[in-house]
C-alpha positions in Angstrom: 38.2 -61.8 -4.6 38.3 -59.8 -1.6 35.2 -61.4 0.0 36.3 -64.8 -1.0 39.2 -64.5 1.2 36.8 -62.7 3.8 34.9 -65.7 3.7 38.3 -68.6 3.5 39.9 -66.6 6.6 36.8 -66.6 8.7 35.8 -69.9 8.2 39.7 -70.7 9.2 38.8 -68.6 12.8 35.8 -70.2 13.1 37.4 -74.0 13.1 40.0 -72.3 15.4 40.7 -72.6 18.9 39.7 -69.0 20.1 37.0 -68.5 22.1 33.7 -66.9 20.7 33.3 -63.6 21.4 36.9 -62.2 22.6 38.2 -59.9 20.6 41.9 -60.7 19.2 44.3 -58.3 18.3 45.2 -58.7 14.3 48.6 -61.0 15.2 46.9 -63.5 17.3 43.9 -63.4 15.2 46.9 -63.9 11.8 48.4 -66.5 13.8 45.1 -68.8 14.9 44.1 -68.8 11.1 47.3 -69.9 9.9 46.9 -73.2 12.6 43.7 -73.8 12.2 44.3 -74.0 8.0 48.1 -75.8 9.3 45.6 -78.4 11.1 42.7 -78.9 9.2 45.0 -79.2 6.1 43.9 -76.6 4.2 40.8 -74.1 3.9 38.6 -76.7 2.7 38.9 -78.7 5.2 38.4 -75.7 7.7 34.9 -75.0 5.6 33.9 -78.7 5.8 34.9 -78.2 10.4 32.2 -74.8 9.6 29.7 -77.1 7.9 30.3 -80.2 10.3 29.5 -77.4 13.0 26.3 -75.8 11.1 25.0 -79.7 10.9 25.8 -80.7 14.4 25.2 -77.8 16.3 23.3 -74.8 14.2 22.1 -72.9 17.0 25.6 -71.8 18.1 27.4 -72.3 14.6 25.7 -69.5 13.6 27.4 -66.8 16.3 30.5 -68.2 16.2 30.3 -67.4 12.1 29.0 -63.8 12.5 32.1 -63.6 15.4 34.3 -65.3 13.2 33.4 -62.8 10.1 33.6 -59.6 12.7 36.8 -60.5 14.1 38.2 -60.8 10.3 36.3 -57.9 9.3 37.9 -55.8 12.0 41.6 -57.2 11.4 41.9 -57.6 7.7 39.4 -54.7 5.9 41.1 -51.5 6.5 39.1 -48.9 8.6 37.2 -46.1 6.6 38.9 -42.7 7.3 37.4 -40.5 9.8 35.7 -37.9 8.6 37.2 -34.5 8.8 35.3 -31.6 10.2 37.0 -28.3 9.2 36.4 -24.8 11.4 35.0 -22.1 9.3 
């Protein structure tokens, strides 16, 4: 489930209007999604923008995905916990 909604919310970033390659905090990153699936009227049609994109222009569709599923990564996965180093 969890990578199915990895997969719905960056394909929603990538139809977005947000340039490729900034670096959003989690709000505007939250707030882009829920326009672009608001505009393209729903997550499929935000996947069928993604494969329109892959068809038309495949050279660049592919780093705005792997931007698209950082950004998501970065905002939605929590973070692993540092690891601890204790003093002997």
């Amino acid at each position: 489930m969890r990578s199915q909604m990895l997969a719905a919310r960056a394909a929603a970033l990538f139809a977005s209007d947000l340039p490729c390659g900034s670096r959003p905090d989690a709000t505007l990153v939250e707030n882009a999604i829920a326009a672009s699936v608001r505009r393209a009227g729903g997550t499929r049609g935000c996947v069928a923008a993604l494969a329109a994109a892959y068809g038309d222009y495949p050279e660049t569709a592919a780093v705005r995905m792997r931007w698209a599923r950082s950004v998501v990564q970065g905002a939605y996965e929590p973070s692993p916990a540092p690891d601890l180093v204790l003093a002997a």
